[in-house]
C-alpha positions in Angstrom: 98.7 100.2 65.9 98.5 98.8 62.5 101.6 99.2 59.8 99.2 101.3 57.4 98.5 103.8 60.8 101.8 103.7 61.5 103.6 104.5 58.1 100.7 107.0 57.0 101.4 109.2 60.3 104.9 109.2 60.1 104.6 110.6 56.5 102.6 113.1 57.8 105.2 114.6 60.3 107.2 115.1 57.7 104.8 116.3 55.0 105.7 119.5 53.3 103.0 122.3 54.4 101.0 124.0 51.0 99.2 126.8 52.3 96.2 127.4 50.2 93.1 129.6 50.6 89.6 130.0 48.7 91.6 131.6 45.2 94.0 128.6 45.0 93.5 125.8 42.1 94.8 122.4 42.2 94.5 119.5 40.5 95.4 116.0 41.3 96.2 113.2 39.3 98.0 109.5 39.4 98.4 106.4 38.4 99.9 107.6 35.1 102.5 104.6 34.9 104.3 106.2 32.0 106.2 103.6 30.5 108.8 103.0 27.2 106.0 102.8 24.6 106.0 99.1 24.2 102.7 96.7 24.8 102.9 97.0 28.2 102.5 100.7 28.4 99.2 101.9 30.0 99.6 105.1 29.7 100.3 105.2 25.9 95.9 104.7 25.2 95.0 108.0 27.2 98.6 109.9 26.7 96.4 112.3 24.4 93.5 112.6 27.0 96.4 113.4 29.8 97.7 116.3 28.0 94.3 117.5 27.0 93.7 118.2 30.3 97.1 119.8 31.8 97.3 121.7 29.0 93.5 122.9 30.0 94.7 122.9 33.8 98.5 124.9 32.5 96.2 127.6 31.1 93.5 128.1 33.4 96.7 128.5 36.1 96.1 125.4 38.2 99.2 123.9 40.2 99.5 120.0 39.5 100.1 118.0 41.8 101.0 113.9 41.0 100.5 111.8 43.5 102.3 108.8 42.9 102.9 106.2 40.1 103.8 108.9 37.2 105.9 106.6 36.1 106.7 103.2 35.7 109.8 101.9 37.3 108.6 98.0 38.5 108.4 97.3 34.7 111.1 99.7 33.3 114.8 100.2 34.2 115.7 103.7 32.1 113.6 106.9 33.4 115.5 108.6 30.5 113.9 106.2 28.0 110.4 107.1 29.4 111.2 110.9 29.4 112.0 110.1 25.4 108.6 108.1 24.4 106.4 110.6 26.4 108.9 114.4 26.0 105.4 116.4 25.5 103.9 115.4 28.7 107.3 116.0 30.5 107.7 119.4 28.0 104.1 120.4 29.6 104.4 119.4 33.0 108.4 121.0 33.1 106.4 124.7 32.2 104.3 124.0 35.2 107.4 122.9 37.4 109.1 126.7 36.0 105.9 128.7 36.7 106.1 127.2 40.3 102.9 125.2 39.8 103.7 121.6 40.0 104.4 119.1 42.9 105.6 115.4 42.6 104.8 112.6 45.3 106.3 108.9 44.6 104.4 106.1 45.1 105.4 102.1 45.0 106.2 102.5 41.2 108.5 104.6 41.3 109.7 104.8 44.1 112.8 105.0 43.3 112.2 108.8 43.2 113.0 108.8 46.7 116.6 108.7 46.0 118.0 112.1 44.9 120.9 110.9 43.0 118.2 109.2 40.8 116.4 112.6 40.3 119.5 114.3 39.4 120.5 112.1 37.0 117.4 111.1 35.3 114.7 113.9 36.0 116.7 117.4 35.8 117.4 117.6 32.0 117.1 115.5 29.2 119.0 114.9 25.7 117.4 116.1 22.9 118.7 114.2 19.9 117.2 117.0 17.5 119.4 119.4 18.9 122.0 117.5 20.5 122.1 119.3 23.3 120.7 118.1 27.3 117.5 120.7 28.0 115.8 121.1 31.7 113.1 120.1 32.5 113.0 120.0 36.5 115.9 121.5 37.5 116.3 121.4 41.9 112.8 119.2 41.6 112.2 117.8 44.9 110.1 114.4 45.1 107.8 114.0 48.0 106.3 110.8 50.0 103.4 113.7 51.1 102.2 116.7 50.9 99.7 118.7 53.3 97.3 121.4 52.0 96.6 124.1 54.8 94.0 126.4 54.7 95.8 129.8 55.3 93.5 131.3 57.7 91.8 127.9 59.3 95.1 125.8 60.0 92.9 122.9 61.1 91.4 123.0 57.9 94.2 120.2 56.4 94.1 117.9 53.7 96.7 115.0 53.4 97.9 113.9 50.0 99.6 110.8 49.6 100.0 108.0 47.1 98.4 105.1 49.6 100.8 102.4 49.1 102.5 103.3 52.9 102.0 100.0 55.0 101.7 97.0 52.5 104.2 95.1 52.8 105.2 94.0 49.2 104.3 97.9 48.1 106.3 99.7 50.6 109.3 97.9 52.7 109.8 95.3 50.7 109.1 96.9 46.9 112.4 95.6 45.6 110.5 91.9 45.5 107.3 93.1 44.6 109.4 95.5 41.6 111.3 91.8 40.5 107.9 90.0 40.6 106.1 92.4 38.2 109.7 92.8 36.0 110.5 89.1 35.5 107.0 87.3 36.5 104.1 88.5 36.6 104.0 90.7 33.6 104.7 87.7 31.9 101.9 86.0 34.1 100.0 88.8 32.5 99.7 88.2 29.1 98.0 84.7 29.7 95.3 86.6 31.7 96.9 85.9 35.5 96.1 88.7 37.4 99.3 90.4 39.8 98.5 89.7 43.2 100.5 92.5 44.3 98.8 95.3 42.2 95.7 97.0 43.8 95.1 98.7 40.7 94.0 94.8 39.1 92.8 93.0 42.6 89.9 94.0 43.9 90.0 92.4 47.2 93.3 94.6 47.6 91.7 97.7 46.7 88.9 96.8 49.3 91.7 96.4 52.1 94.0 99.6 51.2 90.9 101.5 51.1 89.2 100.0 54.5 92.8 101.2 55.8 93.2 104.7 54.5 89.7 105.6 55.4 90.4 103.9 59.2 93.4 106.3 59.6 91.4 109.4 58.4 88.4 108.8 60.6 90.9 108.4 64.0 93.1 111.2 62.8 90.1 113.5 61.9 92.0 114.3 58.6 90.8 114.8 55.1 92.5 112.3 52.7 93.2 112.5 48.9 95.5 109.4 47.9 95.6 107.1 44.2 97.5 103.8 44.2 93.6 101.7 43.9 93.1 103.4 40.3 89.3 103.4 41.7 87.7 107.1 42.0 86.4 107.9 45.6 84.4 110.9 46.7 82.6 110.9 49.9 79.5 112.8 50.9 79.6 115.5 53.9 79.5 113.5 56.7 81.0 110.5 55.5 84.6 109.9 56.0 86.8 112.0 54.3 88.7 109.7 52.1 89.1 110.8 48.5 91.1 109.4 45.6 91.5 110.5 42.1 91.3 107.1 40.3 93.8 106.8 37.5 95.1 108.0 34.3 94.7 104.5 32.9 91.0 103.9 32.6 90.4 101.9 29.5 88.3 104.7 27.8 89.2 107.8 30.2 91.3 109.7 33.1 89.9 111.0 36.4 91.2 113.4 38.8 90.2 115.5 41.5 90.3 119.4 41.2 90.1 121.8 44.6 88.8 125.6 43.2 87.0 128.7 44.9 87.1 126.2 48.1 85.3 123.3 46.4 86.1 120.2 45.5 85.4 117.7 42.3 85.9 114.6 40.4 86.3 114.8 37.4 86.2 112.2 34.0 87.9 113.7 30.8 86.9 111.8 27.7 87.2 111.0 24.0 83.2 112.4 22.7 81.9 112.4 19.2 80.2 115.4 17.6 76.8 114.7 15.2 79.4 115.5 12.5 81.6 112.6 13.2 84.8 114.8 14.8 86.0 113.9 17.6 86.9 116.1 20.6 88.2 115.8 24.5 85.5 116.3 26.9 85.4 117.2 30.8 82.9 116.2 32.7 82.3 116.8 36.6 81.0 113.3 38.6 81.2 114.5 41.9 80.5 117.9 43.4 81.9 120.6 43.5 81.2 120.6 47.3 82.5 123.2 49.5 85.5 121.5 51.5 84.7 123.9 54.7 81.8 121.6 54.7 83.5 118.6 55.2 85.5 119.9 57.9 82.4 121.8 59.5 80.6 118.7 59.5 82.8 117.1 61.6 82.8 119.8 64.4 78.8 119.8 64.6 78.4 116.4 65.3 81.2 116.4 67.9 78.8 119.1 69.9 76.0 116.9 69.4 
């Protein structure tokens, strides 16, 4: 059995069951890597784009889920300082966390998340330096390695989320050297046009072994699978295995991210698009499906009969 197998079915034990059901909405996104608004912060390009669409999501009463990398921790020491730069992403996803619509999974980059005296300290409430005063914003939040979506009445009908980093060595045991390599090395490396080995986001030979690996454990565990870490959008046809992944929220001209509504599922591309008048405006656009996720997990009992 293989580390990847290993790690990814021990998270699922001890996933946290979401039952969900044909009315439910969720949408998943990742890969965010919210940093301190310097030149090495991704996310600072599509921060617009990225609350665009939860604010769409917020009022069309969808539950977000993150899976993994929200925020970035290799390259940044002070979550407070990222809270600061980016306080109207955290102001909009804190009303989804108080309407009981928002779920958080770590992944390599901040993994630090796993600790819960770093979540009390730096995730519950912020300062405001306007008001000096410290306001919520996810107050009793817990963080999660996984999460499991259960249909209510077909509890085979399962889908795992996870960020996808479990197994790889420098991403998940030993992330402390992989977190000082990016930190005081690579990022450096970086600006002279060296790619990080360690980043499957960047290496494409890595994204090519993390997928091979998720999509291995889904086809033995007969288990639908919706994970991020690769920053490369994945959506299967019925039939094929059932390994998904919502890209990124650092694509150099757009964000992806995979919505589950009235039973189906999508990918979807929000972008910047020009009118014949010149304005601009944020567009969604559906790349994949919807397709009906009972067909996915249908699928898979016909061709066992046959």
């Amino acid at each position: 059995m293989s580390r990847t197998h290993k790690r990814l079915s021990e998270v699922y034990k001890n996933s946290k069951i979401i039952l969900y059901d044909d009315n439910s909405k969720f949408v998943m996104m990742s890969d965010c890597h919210r940093g301190v608004g310097n030149s090495g912060d991704n996310f600072l390009r599509n921060e617009y784009l990225v609350f665009a669409a939860l604010n769409s999501y917020y009022e069309d009463d969808f539950t977000y889920i993150e899976l993994g990398d929200g925020d970035e921790l290799w390259e940044n020491r002070c979550m407070q300082r990222i809270i600061e730069i980016h306080s109207r992403i955290f102001s909009l996803m804190s009303k989804f966390y108080n309407d009981n619509r928002m779920y958080m999974i770590f992944g390599n980059h901040d993994k630090q998340k796993e600790d819960n005296i770093v979540c009390k300290c730096d995730l519950i409430e912020h300062y405001c330096e306007n008001d000096k005063t410290y306001s919520p914003i996810f107050p009793g939040l817990e963080i999660h390695e996984g999460l499991i979506l259960e249909n209510k009445y077909k509890k085979n009908h399962r889908i795992f989320l996870v960020h996808g980093h479990q197994g790889d060595l420098i991403n998940d045991k030993l992330y402390k050297l992989g977190r000082f390599l990016v930190r005081y090395f690579w990022r450096i490396l970086e600006i002279w046009g060296v790619n990080d080995p360690t980043a499957a986001g960047k290496n494409h030979k890595k994204k090519n072994r993390v997928e091979h690996k998720l999509m291995k454990w889904s086809e033995e565990k007969d288990i639908m699978i919706i994970a991020g870490h690769t920053h490369r959008p994945t959506f299967p046809c019925v039939g094929k295995t059932m390994y998904f992944n919502d890209g990124s929220c650092i694509h150099p001209e757009c964000i992806t991210s995979i919505e589950i509504e009235n039973g189906c599922i999508s990918l979807i591309k929000w972008s910047v698009m020009t009118r014949e008048d010149r304005t601009m405006y944020v567009e969604k656009e559906i790349l994949e499906g919807p397709t009906k996720l009972e067909d996915y997990f249908e699928y898979n009992k016909i061709d066992e009969k046959i």
